[in-house]
C-alpha positions in Angstrom: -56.4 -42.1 23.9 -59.3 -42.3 22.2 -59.6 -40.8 18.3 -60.6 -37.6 18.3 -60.9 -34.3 16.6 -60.5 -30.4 17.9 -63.7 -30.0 17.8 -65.0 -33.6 19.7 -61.7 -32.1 22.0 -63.1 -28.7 22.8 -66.8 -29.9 23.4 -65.5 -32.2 26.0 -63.3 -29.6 27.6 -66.4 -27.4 27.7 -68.2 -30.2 29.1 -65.9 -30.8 31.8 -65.7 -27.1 32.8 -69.6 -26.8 33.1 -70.2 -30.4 35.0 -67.0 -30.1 37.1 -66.6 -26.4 37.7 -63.2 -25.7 36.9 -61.2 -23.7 34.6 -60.3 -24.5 30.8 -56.5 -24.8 32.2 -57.9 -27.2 34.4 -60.1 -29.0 32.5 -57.5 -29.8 29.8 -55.4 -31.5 32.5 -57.6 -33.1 34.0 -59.1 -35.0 30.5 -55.1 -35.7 30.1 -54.9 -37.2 33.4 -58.0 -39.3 33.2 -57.0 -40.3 29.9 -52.9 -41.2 30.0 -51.9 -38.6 27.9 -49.3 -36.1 27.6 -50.9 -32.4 27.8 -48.1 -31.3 25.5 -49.5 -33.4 22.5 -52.8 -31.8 22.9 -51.9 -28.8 21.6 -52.8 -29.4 17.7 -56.4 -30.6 19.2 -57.2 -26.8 20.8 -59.4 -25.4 18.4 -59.8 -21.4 18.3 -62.4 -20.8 20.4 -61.3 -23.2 23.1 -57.7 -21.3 22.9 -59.4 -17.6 23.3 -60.9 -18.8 26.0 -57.4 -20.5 28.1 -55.9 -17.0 27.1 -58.5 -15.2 28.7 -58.3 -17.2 32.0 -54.2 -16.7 31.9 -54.5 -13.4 31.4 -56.9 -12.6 34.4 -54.9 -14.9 36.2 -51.4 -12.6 35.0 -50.3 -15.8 33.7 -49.2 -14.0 30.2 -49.6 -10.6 29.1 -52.7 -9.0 28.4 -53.3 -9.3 24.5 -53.6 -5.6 24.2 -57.1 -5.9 23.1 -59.3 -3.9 25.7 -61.6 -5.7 27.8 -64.6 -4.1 29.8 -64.8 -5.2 33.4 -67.5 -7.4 34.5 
């Protein structure tokens, strides 16, 4: 894999979702896919934002819980 940091990590994640429409789950598998790696070593590179945003997908998605914070529909 190439060196990177979280926040190289999380702009190209944010790339991906915008060229390739597809959600941040997605997008993370997908750059591990394309890139040999094992999603569960990513973990250390999602930065905050990046993370708010995957909990916000799994959580419309009833993946996990909502955080309890309220949300206003959209």
């Amino acid at each position: 894999m190439m060196l990177m940091n979280s926040k190289k990590f999380g702009l190209t994640i944010e790339e991906m979702v915008k060229s390739k429409r597809v959600t941040y789950m997605e997008a993370v598998i997908l750059f591990c896919e394309q890139n040999e790696v094992d999603v569960s070593t990513v973990g250390p590179m999602i930065n905050k934002s990046l993370k708010e945003k995957i909990q916000v997908e799994a959580e419309k998605l009833r993946l996990i819980k909502s955080s309890g914070s309220a949300t206003l529909p959209i």
